[in-house]
N, C-alpha and C positions, 0 to 999 in steps of 0.2 A: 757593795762591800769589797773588801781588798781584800788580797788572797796572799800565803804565802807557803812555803814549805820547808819544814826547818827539822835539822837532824841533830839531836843531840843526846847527852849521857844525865841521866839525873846525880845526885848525890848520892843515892843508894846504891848506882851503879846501872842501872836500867837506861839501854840505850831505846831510842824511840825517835819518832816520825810525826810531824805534827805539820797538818796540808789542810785547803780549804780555806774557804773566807774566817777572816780571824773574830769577826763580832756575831757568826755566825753558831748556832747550838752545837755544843760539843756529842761527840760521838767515839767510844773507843771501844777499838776491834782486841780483841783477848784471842789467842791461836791455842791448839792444843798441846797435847806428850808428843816430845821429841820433833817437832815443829817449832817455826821460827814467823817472824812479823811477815814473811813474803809471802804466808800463806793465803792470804788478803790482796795479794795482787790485783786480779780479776774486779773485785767489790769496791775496792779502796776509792778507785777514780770516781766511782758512782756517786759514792757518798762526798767526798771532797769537792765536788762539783755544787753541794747546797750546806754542808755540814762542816764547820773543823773537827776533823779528824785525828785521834789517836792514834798511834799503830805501835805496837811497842811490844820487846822480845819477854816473856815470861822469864823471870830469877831461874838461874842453869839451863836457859837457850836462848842459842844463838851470840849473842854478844852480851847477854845480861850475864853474871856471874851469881852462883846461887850461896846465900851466905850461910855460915855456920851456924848449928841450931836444930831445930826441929823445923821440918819441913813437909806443911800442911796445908791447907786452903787457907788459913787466917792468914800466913806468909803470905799468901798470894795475895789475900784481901789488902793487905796494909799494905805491900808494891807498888799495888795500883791506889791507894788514897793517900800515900806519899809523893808519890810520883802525880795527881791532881793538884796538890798543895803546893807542889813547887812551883808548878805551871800554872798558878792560879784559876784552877778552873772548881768552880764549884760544883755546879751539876753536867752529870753527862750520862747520855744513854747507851748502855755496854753489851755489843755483840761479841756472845762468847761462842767457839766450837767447843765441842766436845770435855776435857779439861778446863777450855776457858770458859765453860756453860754451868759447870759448875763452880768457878771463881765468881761469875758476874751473880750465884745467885748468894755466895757468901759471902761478896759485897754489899748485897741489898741488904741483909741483915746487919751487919757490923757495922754499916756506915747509914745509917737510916736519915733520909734526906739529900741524900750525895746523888744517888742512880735516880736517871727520869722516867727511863724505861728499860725493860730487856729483851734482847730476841736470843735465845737459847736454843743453839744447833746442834744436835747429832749428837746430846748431851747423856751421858748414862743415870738412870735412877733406882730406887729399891729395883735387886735383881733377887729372884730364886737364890735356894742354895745352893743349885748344882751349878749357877751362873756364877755366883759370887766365889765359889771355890776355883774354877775354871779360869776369874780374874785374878783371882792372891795366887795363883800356881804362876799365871804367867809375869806375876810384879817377881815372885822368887827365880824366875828362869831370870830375868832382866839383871836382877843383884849376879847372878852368879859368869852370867854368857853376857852381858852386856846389851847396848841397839837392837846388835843383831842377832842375838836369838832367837828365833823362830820367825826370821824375817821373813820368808816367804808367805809365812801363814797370815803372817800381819799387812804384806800388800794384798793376798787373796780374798782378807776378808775386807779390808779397804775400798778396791778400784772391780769394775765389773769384769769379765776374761775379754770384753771387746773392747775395751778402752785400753788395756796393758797388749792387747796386738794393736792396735790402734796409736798408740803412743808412747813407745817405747821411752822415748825424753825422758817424758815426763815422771815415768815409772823410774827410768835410773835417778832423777834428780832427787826424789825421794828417797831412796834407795840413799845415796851421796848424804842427804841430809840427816836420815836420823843416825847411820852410821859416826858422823862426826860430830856426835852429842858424847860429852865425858864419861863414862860408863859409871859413875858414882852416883853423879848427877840427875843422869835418867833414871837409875836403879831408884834414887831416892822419892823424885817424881811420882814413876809410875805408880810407888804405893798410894802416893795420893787418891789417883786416879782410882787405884784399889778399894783403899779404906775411905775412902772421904764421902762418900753416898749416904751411909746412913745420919750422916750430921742434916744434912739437906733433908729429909724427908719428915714430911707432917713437923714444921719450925712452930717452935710455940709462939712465936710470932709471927704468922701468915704474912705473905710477902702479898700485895695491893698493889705493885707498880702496874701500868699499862705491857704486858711480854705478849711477844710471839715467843712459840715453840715450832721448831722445824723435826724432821729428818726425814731418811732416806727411808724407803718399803723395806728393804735386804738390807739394813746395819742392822748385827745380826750383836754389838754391842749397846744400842741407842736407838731402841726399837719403836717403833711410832706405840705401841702401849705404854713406853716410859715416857714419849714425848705429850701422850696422852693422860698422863699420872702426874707429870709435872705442869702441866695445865689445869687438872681438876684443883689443885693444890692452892690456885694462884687466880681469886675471884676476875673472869673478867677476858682471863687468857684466851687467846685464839691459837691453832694448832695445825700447821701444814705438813702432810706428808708427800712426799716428794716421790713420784712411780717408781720401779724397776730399780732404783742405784742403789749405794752400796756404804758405808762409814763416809767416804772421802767425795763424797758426792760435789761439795765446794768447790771442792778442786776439777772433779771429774765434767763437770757440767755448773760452773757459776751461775749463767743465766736464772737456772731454776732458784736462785736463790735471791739474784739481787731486786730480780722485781718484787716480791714479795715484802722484801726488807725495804725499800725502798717507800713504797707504799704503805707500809706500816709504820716506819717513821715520820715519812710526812702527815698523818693524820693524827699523830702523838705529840708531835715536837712542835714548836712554835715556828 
C-alpha cells in the first residue's frame, strides 16, 4: 500500500494530518482541554506505520477556530463527522484522551455506524458530588483567570514530581501550550469537560463497538473506577490501568500506552 502525508484545513475550519497507507483502515486520534494534534506525537508514527491516520486540532485549539454557538460534545461530534465526510472516509476507529474520550464516545452515539472501534484514555465519568463541584469551580476559575489559572495545580496533578525534575522541556512546552489557548475559547471548552459527563453515562442506547479503556493509578481526574465504570457500560470492553502515573501519563511515558493500542487495534481492525 502507498503511504502519504498530507496537511490540510477542512471547510469548517479544522486544520489536520492525515499519514499512513492511504487504502489502509482509518484511525483518528482526538487530543484533549487546551491541548493540540502534537499531543500524539509519540503514537502517531506507530499507528501510521499500518493505519491512515487522523490527527486533527479540536474547534478553539490550536489552529482549528471554535465557531459561534453553543459549545458542547455534539459540536465536537459533528467536527469530526464533517470533517470524515469531506475526506471521504466512512468508518474509523477513534482514540480519544481525556476530552477527546469523551468526544469519540459522543460520536459513537450520534453517528451509529461511522466508529469501528474506541480506545478511551484518561477519560472522566460520573464523578461524586464533592468531585463534580470541584470541576464546575474550576471551568469557573477558567471563564474568569483564563489557561492559566491555577496552572500549577493542573501540571501537578498532570505529570508525576519525577518527571517535572526530570524534564523540565517538557513541562515548560505545556506550560507554552495551554497558555496560548484564547481565554474565551478555553473557558467555553472547559465547561464541556465540566458538564458534558452526565450525557455519557448509562446512554439509552448502549454503545457495542469493540473499546479499550486506559488510564493512569494517580489521575486523580479519570480514575481507573471511571475507566472501570466506562467499561462496565460497553458489553465486551477491556480496561487497562497503567501503575504509578498521573492525568498526562501519554505524554509522560507513551510506551505504556502504544503497545496496548496497538494490539488492540490490530485484533479489531481488519
Amino acid at each position: 500500500m502507498s503511504s502519504s502525508v498530507t496537511t490540510g484545513r477542512a471547510t469548517n475550519g479544522t486544520v489536520y494530518t492525515l499519514s499512513g497507507p492511504m487504502d489502509a483502515p482509518a484511525v483518528a486520534l482526538i487530543h484533549g482541554l487546551g491541548l493540540t494534534r502534537d499531543t500524539w506525537r509519540a503514537l502517531e508514527p506507530a499507528l501510521a506505520a499500518r493505519y491512515r491516520v487522523l490527527n486533527y486540532d479540536l474547534f478553539g485549539h490550536g489552529e482549528s477556530p471554535l465557531p459561534a454557538g453553543d459549545t458542547d460534545l455534539t459540536l465536537f461530534a459533528r467536527q469530526l463527522g464533517e470533517l470524515l465526510d469531506e475526506l471521504e472516509i466512512q468508518r474509523v476507529a477513534l482514540v480519544g484522551f481525556s476530552l477527546g474520550g469523551m468526544i469519540n464516545r459522543r460520536f459513537a452515539l450520534d453517528f451509529p455506524g461511522r466508529a469501528s472501534a474506541l480506545v478511551i484514555l484518561n477519560s472522566p465519568h460520573e464523578r461524586d458530588p464533592a468531585d463534580q463541584a470541584r470541576v464546575e469551580q474550576r471551568a469557573l476559575d477558567s471563564a474568569s483567570g483564563g489557561p492559566g489559572a491555577n496552572l500549577d495545580a493542573t501540571i501537578d496533578r498532570w505529570f508525576t514530581p519525577e518527571f517535572q525534575r526530570a524534564r523540565p522541556d517538557v513541562i515548560d512546552g505545556i506550560r507554552r501550550g495551554l497558555l496560548a489557548n484564547d481565554p474565551d475559547a478555553y473557558a467555553r471548552c472547559r465547561r464541556v469537560l465540566a458538564f458534558g459527563v452526565p450525557e455519557l453515562v448509562r446512554p439509552a442506547t448502549p454503545i457495542t463497538l469493540p473499546t479499550l479503556v486506559m488510564t493512569a493509578e494517580n489521575d486523580s481526574g479519570s480514575t481507573p473506577a471511571m475507566s472501570h465504570a466506562i467499561a462496565g457500560e460497553i458489553s465486551g470492553a477491556r480496561t487497562v490501568i497503567v501503575p504509578g502515573l498521573q492525568h498526562m501519563a501519554l505524554v509522560e511515558a507513551p510506551g505504556k500506552f502504544t503497545a496496548p493500542i496497538v494490539e488492540f487495534l490490530g485484533a479489531v481492525l481488519p
